[in-house]
C-alpha positions as CSV (number, residue, x, y, z in Angstrom):
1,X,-23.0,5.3,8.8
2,X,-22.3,2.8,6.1
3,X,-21.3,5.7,3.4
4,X,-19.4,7.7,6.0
5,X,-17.1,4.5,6.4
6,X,-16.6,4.0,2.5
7,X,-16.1,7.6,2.5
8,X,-13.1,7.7,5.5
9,X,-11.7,4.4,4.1
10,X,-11.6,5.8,0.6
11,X,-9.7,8.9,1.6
12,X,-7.5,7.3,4.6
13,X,-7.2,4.0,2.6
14,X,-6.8,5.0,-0.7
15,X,-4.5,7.9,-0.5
16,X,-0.5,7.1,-1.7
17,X,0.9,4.8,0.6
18,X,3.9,2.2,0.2
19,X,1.3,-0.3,-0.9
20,X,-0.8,1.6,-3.5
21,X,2.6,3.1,-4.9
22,X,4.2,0.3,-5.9
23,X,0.7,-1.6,-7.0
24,X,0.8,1.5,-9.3
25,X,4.4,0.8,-10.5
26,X,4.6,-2.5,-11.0
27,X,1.0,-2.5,-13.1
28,X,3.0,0.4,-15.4
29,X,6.0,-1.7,-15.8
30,X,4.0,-5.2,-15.5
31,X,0.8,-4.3,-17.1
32,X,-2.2,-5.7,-15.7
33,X,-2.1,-9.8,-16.4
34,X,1.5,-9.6,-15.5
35,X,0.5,-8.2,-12.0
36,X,-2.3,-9.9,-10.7
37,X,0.0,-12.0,-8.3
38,X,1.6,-8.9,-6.4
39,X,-2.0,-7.6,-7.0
40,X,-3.2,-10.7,-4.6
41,X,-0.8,-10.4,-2.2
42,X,-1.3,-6.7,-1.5
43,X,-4.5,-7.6,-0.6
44,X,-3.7,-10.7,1.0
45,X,-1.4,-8.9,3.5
46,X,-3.7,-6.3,3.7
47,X,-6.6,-8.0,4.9
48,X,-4.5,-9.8,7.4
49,X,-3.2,-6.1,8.9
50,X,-7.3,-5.3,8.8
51,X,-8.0,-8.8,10.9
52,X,-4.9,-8.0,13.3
53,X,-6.5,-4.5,13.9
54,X,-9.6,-5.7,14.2
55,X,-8.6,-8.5,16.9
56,X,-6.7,-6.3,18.9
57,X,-4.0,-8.0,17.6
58,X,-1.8,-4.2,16.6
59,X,-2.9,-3.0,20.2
60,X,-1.5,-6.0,22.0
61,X,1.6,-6.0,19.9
62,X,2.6,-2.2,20.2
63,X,1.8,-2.6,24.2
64,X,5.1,-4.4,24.7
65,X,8.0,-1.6,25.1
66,X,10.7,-3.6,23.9
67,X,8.7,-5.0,20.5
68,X,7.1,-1.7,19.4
69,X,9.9,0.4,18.4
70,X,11.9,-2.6,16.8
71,X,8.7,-3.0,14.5
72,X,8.3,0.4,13.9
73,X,12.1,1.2,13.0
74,X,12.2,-2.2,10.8
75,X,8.8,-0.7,9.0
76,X,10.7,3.2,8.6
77,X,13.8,1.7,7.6
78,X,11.6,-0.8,4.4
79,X,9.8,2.0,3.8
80,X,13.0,4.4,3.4
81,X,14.4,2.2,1.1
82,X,11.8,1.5,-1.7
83,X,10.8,5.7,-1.4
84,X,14.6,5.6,-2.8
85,X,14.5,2.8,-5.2
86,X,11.6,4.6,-6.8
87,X,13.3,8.1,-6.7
88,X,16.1,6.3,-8.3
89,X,14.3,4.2,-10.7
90,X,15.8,4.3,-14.3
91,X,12.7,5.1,-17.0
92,X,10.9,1.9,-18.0
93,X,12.2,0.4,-20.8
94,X,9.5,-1.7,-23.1
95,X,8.2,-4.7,-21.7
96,X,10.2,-7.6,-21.0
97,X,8.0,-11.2,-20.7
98,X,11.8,-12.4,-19.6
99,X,11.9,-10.0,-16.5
100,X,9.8,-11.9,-13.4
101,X,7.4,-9.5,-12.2
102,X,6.9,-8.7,-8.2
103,X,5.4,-11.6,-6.8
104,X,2.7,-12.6,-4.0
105,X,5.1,-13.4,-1.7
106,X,6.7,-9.9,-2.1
107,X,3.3,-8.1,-1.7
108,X,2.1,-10.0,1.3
109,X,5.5,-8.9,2.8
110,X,5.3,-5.2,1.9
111,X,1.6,-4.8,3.0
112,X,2.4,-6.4,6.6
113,X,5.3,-4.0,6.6
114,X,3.4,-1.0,6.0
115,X,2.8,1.6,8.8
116,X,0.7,3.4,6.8
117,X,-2.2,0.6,6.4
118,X,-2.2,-0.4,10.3
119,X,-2.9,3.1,11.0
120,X,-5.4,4.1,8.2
121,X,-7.2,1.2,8.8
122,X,-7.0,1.6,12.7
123,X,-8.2,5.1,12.0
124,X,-11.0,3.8,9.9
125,X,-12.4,1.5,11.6
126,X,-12.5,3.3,15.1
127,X,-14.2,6.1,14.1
128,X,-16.9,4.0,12.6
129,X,-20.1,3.2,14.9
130,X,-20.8,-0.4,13.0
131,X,-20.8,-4.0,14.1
132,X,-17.0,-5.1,14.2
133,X,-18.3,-7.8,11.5
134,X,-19.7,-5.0,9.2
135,X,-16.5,-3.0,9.3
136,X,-14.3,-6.0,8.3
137,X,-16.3,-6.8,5.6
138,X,-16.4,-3.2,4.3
139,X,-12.9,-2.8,4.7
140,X,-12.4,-5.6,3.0
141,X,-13.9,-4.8,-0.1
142,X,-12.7,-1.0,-0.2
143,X,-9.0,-2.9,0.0
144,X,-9.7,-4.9,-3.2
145,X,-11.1,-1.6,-5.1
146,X,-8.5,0.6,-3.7
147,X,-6.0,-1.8,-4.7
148,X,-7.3,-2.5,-8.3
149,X,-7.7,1.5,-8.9
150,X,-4.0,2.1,-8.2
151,X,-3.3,-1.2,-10.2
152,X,-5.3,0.5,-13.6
153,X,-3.7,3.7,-12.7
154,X,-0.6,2.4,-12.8
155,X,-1.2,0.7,-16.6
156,X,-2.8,3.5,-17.7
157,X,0.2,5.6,-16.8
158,X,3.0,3.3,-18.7
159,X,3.4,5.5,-21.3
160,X,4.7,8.7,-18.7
161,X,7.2,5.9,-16.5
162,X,8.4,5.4,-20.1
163,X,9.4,9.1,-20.7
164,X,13.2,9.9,-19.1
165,X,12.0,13.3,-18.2
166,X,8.3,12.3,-17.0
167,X,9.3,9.4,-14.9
168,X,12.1,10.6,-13.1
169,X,9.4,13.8,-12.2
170,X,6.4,10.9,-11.2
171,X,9.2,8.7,-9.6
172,X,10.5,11.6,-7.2
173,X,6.9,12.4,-6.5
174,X,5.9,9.4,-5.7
175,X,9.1,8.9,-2.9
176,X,8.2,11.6,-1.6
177,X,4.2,11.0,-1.4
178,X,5.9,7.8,0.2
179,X,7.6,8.9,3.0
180,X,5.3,11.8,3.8
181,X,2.3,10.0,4.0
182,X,3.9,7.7,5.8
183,X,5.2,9.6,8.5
184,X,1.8,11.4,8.5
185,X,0.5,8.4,9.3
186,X,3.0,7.6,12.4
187,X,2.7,10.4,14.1
């Protein structure tokens, strides 16, 4: 049961999403020490969207008629505007220590904003038979290793969001992996 919920969080979890997208992009125009704060409050705001499904929380939320479409249009309508600020992101140009980097505030923001994590992790953590206490800390860890893959993926690939041909193809990819799995994820 326990490898059948790293298994379902890996692939719910970790497939692109707003919050493993831009981890991705700002460790390729960041690098990785420049990061590590946006990196912290991905998972900060993650976790706290894991606790609020766990809790009931989401459920409660979502059961009043009037809140539940305001959050969800607010989350479409974040989430349709960085899927076109990264389709319309220039190349990245070489590092600039001058440039302030995303910060943890701005990460705790766009993972409490993101439909796709309270569903995935909604999704997750239903379909698993374990403890409640068992789950959270499962899911816990997976969103610190998920998080930290996109974040080396992201470095690793600097060299292609540096390329005017390569990174306009990733950057319209990426967009659209952004919206689709997003509204994958609502329906």
């Amino acid at each position: 049961m326990l490898l059948s919920l790293i298994v379902a969080s890996l692939l719910v979890m970790g497939s692109p999403g707003p919050s493993t997208i831009s981890v991705t992009a700002v460790g390729a125009a960041f690098g990785l020490h420049r990061s590590i704060p946006y990196l912290a409050g991905l998972i900060a705001g993650t976790i706290a969207v894991l606790l609020a499904v766990a809790t009931g929380l989401v459920a409660v939320l979502l059961a009043v008629p009037q809140l539940a479409p305001v959050l969800l249009a607010a989350s479409a309508a974040y989430i349709l505007y960085l899927a076109f600020r990264i389709a319309t992101a220039p190349p990245l140009s070489t590092p600039d220590g001058t440039v302030a980097a995303p910060s943890c505030a701005g990460g705790v923001l766009l993972a409490i904003a993101n439909p796709k994590a309270y569903v995935a992790i909604a999704a997750v953590f239903a379909a698993s038979m374990l403890d409640p206490w068992t789950k959270v800390a499962v899911l816990g860890a997976m969103i610190v290793l998920i998080h930290l893959a996109w974040l080396l993926a992201g470095a690793v690939l600097a060299r292609v969001f540096r390329d005017p041909v390569w990174s306009r193809r990733v950057n319209r990819v990426f967009a659209a992996a952004l919206v689709v799995t997003t509204v994958y994820a609502a329906l």
